[in-house]
N, C-alpha and C positions, 0 to 999 in steps of 0.2 A: 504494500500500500504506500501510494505515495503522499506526503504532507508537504502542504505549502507552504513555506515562513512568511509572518506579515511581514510587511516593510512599512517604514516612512513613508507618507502622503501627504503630511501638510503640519506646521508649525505655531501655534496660538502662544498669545502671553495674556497674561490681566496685571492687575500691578505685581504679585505675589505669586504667580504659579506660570509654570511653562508647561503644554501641554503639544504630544505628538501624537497626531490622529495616524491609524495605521491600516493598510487595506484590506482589513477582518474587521471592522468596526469598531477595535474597541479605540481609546485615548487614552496614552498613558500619561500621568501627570506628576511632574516634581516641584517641589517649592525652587521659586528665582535663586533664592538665597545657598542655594545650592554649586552655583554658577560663578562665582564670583566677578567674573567679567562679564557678564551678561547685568548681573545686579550695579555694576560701576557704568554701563553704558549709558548711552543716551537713547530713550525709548525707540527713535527714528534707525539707528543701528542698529536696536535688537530688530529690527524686521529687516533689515537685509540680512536673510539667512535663507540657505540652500540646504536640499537634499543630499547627501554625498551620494557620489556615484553608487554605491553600494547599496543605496536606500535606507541603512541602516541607521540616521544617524543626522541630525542636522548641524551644518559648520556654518560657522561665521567666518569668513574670510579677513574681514580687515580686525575683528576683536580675537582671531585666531584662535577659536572654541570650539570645542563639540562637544554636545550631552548625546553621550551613545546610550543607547538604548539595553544595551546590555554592559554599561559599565560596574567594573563589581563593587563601587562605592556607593550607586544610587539603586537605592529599592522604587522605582515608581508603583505610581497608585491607578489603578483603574478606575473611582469611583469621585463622583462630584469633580467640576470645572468651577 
């Protein structure tokens, strides 16, 4: 049997949580604060952020960041945006 891995499909913030939506439905969500360059930025550059090529994974190119999705220091939350 074969399984599919999600991947990355799109990137959300609120003032306090970063959340990546993934193509199985669900969002996983971490607190900003997590980030620390992402938490130091300017709101306008937390939204220039891409998918890496891998899907796994959103970078920020000029604040030089990535919340991977399977980093072993962030447990994300499925539940409430």
């Amino acid at each position: 049997m074969h399984t599919m891995m999600a991947v990355s499909i799109e990137v959300l913030f609120d003032d306090t949580t970063l959340a990546v939506e993934l193509s199985d439905g669900r969002a996983l969500r971490a607190p900003l604060a997590w980030f620390r360059r992402l938490v130091a930025a300017l709101p306008a550059r937390r939204q220039r952020v891409r998918i890496s090529s891998s899907r796994k994974a959103p970078h920020w190119d000029e604040l030089d960041e990535d919340a991977g999705v399977c980093h072993p220091s962030v447990t994300w939350s499925t539940h409430g945006f």
